[in-house]
C-alpha positions in Angstrom: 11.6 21.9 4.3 8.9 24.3 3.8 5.6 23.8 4.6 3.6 26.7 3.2 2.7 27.0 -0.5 4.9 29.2 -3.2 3.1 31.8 -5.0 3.4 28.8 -8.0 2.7 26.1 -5.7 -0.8 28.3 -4.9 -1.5 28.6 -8.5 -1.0 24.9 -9.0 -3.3 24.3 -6.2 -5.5 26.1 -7.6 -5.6 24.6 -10.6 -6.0 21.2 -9.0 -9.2 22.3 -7.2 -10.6 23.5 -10.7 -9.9 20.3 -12.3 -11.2 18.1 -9.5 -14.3 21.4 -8.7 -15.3 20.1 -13.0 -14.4 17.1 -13.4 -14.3 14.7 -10.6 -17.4 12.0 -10.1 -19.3 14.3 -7.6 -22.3 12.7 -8.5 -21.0 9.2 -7.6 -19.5 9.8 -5.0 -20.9 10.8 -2.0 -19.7 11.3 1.8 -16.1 9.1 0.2 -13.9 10.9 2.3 -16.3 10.7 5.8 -16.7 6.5 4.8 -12.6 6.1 3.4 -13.0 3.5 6.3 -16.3 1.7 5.2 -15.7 0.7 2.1 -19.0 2.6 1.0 -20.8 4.3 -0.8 -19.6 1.6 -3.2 -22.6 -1.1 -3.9 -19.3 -3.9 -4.9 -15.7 -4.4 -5.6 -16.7 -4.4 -9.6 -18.6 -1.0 -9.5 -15.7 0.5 -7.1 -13.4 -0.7 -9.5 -14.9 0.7 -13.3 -15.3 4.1 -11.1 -12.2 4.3 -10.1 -10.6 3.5 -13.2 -13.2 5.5 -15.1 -11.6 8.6 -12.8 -8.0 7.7 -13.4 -8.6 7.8 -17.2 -10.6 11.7 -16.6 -6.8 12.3 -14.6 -4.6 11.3 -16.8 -6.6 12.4 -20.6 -6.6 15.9 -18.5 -2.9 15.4 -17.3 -3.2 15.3 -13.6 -2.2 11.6 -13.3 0.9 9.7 -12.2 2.4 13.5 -11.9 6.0 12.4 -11.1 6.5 10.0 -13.4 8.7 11.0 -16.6 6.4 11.8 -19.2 7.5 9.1 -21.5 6.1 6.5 -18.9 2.4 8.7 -18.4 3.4 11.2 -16.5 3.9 14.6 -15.7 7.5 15.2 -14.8 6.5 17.2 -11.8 7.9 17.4 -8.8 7.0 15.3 -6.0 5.6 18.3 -3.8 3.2 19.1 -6.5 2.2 15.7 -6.5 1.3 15.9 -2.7 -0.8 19.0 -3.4 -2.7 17.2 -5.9 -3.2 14.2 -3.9 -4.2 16.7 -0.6 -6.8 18.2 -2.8 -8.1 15.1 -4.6 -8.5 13.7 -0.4 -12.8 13.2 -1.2 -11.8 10.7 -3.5 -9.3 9.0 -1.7 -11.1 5.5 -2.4 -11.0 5.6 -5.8 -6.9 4.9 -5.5 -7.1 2.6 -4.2 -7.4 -0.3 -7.5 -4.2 1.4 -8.8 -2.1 2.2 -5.2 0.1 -1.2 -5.9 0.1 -0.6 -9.5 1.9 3.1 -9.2 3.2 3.5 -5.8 4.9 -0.2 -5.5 5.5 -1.6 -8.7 5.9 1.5 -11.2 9.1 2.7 -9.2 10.4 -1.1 -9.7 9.9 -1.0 -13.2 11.3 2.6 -13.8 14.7 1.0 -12.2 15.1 -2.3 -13.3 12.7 -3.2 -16.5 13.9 -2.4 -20.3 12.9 0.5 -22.0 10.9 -1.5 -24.2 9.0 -2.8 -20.8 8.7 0.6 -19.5 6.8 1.9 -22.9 4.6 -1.1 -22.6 3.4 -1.0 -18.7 4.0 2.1 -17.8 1.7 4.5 -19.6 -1.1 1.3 -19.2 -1.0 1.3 -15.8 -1.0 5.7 -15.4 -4.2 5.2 -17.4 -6.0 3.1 -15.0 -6.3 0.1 -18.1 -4.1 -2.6 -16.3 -3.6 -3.4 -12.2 -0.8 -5.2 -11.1 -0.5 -7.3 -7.9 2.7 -8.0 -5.4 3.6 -11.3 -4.8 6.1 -11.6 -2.1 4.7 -13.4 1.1 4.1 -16.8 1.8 2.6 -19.2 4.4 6.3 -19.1 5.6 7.8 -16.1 4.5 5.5 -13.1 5.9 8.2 -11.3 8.0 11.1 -13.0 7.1 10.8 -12.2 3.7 14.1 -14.0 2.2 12.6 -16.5 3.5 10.7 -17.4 -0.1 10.9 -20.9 -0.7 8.4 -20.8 -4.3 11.1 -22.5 -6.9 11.7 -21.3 -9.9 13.7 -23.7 -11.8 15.8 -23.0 -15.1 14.0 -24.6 -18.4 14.7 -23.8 -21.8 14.2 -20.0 -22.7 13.2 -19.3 -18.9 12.1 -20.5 -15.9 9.0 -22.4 -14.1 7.6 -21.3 -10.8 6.0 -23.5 -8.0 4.8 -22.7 -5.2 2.2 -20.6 -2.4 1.7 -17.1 -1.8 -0.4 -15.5 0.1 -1.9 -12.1 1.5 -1.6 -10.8 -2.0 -3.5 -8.0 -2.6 -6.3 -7.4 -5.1 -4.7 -10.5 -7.0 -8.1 -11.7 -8.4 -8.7 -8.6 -10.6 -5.1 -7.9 -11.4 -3.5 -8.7 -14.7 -0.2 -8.6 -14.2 2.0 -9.8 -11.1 5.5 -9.1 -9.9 7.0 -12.4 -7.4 9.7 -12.9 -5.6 11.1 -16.4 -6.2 13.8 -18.6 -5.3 16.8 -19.6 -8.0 19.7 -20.6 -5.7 18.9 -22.9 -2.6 22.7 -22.8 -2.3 23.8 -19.6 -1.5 22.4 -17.5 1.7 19.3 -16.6 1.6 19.6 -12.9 1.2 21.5 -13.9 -2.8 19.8 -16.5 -3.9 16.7 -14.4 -5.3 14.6 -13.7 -8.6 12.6 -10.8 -9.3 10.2 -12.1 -12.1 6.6 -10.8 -13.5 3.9 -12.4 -15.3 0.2 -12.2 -16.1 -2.2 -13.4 -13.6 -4.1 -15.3 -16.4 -0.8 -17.7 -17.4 -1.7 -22.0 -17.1 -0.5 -22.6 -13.5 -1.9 -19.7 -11.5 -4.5 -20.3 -9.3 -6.3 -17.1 -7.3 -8.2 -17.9 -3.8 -9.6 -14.8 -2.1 -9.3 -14.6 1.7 -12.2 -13.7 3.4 -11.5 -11.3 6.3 -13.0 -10.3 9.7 -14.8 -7.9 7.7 -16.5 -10.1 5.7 -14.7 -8.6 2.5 -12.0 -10.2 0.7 -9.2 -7.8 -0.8 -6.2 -10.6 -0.1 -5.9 -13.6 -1.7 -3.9 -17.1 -2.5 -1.7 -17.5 -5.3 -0.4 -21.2 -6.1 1.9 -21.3 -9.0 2.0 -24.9 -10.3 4.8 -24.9 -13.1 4.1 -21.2 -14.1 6.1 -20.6 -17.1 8.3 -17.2 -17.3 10.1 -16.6 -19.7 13.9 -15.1 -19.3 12.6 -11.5 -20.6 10.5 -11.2 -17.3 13.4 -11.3 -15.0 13.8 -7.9 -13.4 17.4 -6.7 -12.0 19.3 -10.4 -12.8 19.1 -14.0 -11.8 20.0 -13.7 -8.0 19.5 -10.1 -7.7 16.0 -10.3 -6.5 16.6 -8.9 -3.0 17.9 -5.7 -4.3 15.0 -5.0 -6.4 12.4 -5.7 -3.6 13.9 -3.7 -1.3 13.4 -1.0 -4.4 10.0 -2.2 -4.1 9.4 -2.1 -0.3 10.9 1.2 0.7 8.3 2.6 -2.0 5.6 0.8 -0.1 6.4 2.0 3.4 6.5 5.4 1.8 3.1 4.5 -0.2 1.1 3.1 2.5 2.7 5.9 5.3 1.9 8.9 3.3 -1.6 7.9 1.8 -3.3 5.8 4.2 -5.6 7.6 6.6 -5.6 7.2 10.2 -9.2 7.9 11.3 -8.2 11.5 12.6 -11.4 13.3 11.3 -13.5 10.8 12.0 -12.9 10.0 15.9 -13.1 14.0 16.0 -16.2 14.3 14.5 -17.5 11.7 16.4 -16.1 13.2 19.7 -18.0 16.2 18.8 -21.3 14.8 18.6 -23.4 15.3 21.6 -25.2 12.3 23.5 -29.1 12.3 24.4 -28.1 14.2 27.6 -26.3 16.9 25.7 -22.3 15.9 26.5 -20.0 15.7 24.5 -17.1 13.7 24.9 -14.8 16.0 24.1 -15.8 18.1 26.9 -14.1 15.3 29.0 -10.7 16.1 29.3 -9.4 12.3 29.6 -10.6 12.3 25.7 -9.2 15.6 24.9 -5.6 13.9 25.6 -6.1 11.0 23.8 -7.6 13.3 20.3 -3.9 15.4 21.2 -1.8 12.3 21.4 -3.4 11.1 17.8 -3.2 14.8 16.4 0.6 15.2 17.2 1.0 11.8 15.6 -1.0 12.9 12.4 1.3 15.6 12.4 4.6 13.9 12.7 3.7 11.5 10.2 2.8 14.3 7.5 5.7 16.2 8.1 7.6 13.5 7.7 6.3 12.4 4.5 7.3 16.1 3.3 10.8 15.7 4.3 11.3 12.5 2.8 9.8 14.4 -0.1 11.5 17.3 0.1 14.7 14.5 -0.2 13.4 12.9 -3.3 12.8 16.2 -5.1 16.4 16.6 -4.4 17.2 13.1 -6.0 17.5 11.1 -3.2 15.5 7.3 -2.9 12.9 6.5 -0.1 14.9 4.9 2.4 14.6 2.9 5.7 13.0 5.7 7.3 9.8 5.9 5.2 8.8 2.7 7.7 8.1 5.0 10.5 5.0 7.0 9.1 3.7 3.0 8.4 4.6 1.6 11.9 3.0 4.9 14.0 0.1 5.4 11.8 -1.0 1.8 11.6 -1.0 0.9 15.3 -2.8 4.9 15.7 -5.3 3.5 13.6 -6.4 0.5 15.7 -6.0 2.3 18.7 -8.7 5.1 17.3 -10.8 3.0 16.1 -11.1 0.3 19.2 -11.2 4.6 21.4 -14.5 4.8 18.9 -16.3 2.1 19.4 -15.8 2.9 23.3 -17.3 6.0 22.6 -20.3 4.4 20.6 -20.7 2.2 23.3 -24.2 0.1 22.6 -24.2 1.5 19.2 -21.2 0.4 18.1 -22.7 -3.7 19.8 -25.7 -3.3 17.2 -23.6 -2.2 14.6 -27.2 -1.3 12.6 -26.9 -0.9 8.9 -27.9 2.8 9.1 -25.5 3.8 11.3 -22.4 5.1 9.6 -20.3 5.6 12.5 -20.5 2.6 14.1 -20.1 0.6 10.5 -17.3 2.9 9.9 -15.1 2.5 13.4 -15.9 -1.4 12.9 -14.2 -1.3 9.7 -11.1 0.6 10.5 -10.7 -1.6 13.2 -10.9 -4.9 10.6 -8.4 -2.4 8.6 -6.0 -1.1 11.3 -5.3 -5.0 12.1 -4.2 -5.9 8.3 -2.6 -2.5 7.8 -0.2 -3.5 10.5 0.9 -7.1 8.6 1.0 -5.2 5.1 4.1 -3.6 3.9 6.3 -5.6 7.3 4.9 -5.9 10.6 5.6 -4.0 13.2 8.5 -6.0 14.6 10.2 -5.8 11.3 9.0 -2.1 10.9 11.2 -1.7 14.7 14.2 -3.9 13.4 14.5 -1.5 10.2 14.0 1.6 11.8 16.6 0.3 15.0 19.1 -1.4 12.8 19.5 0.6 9.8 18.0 4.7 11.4 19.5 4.5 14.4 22.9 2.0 13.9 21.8 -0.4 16.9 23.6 -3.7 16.3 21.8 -5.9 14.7 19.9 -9.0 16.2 21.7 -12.6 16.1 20.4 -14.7 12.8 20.9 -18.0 12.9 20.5 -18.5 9.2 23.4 -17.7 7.4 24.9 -20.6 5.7 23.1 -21.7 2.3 19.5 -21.7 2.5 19.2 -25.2 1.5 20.1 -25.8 5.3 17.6 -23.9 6.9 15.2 -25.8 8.4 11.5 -25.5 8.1 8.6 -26.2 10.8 8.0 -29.9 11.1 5.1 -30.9 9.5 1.8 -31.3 11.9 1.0 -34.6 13.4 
């Protein structure tokens, strides 16, 4: 692994900072990268979302989007190195990913391995283009961690299947079109086999959205009820009862997604340590928070340089695998723990919370984020199960729920 730039790596990088320099949506966009946290300079979700899709189109008619993909699905063919060097340079305009992270860095892979080629000429160069968003639908009110635990139906009709059932914490599902689930087709088999990877568009009879209103006050997750969805046998990725293999396609990419491009508030707790009070200190100057801005550093660190190995792996054609969960587990919990440091260090500030102070709306915010980016993607006891079970070869934990699913109990109902 080598963490300094080629001489064509440095020309590429150069490049990159001409295209975004010309280009990107300067005028737009201001202070993104200082805000990532806050959700601002954005006045809504719909103006948030036309910008951002309005830059993904200047990416990809200039060919700087999707850079890995195979060129036949909208990409580049690059390598995935390059693609880091784009994304490090493109950092001020980190929010205006993030319509489209699910879309390319979750499903995309998924569909590259398991859909037609047909299916991979239809989506693929949509979604590089910013013109379509897909959601993920795999959680439900009692399958969050456990998730072979799915108990939405799908049930076997003529030319496909119909669907029923709840899921929920499904991101950006209210302005997505199209939606990849993970269903149940065998109640008779363990749980782990009896599995269905299907997709569909969010506007199909059945499918009703409910956004989920956060501490925040915003609402990026949502319900999805599916009441006798119909899908037809076409939109069955990987085979009836292969399902688990395809999501774990699915979540291995989203480790690696949400690891390597999610922010952990490392700028913005230094800046903020930097910044003098109305006596003139600093409280950086205190050595107690000098440790504490180390400790997060060295994590930032290990984290990226972890993401470049892994990288430095896929280049050479291997998969993401169960490892990507540490760069999600560390910087996750780092982010709550720097944000909750930062309101500390605001101290009344941060209890008025005023709408013209950035800071303290900012560390608020990462706080609200820190707590959901610990849930999405597997929560850290399932991050620590993966990474001791299949890293480090520790045996695995006792599961009482091996025999056919259909004899798994459920939770009483409540009185």
């Amino acid at each position: 692994m080598n963490l300094h730039d080629t001489p064509e790596q440095a020309a590429f990088r150069e490049r990159a900072r001409d295209f975004i320099r010309e280009h990107a949506p300067w005028d737009q966009v201001q202070q993104a990268r200082r805000l990532r946290f806050a959700g601002k300079p954005f006045a809504d979700e719909a103006d948030w979302i036309a910008l951002s899709r309005r830059w993904q189109q200047i990416k990809h008619a200039h060919g700087w989007a999707c850079l890995v993909w195979p060129r036949e699905c909208g990409g580049q063919g690059l390598s995935p190195i390059e693609n880091v060097i784009f994304q490090q340079e493109e950092q001020d305009f980190v929010e205006l990913n993030g319509p489209f992270m699910i879309s390319q860095g979750f499903i995309a892979p998924t569909l590259m391995s398991f859909a037609s080629e047909a299916q991979q000429r239809e989506f693929l160069p949509a979604i590089a283009r910013g013109d379509t968003v897909w959601c993920q639908m795999f959680s439900e009110p009692g399958a969050g961690s456990d998730l072979a635990g799915v108990r939405t139906r799908a049930e076997r009709v003529a030319g496909g299947w119909t669907l029923k059932g709840q899921k929920v914490w499904t991101s950006g599902a209210h302005y997505a079109a199209w939606g990849m689930a993970l269903v149940r087709t065998d109640a008779d088999v363990v749980k782990h086999k009896g599995l269905t990877m299907v997709f569909m568009k969010m506007d199909s009879p059945g499918i009703t959205v409910r956004p989920i209103e956060e501490l925040s006050g915003h609402a990026h997750f949502n319900e999805v009820f599916l009441d006798e969805v119909f899908v037809p046998d076409a939109q069955v990725l990987g085979g009836v009862n292969q399902g688990w293999s395809v999501a774990l396609t699915t979540l291995m990419n989203e480790r690696m997604t949400i690891g390597a491009s999610t922010p952990m508030g490392i700028e913005e707790i230094f800046e903020l340590a930097m910044q003098p009070d109305a006596d003139g200190r600093r409280p950086i100057d205190s050595e107690s928070v000098r440790m504490k801005l180390a400790e997060w550093h060295t994590k930032d660190c290990g984290i990226r340089y972890g993401v470049q190995r892994m990288l430095t792996a896929i280049a050479a054609g291997a998969s993401p695998g169960p490892e990507a969960s540490v760069g999600k587990l560390v910087g996750a919990n780092a982010t709550q723990e720097i944000a909750a440091f930062g309101l500390d260090l605001l101290g009344n500030r941060a209890l008025a919370q005023a709408d013209g102070d950035d800071a303290a709306y900012c560390f608020h915010w990462m706080f609200h984020f820190g707590a959901l980016h610990r849930v999405e993607g597997g929560t850290d006891e399932i991050m620590r199960n993966v990474l001791a079970e299949r890293v480090l070869g520790l045996p695995a934990e006792h599961r009482a729920d091996k025999g056919p699913f259909r004899d798994v109990p459920t939770a009483p109902p409540a009185a």
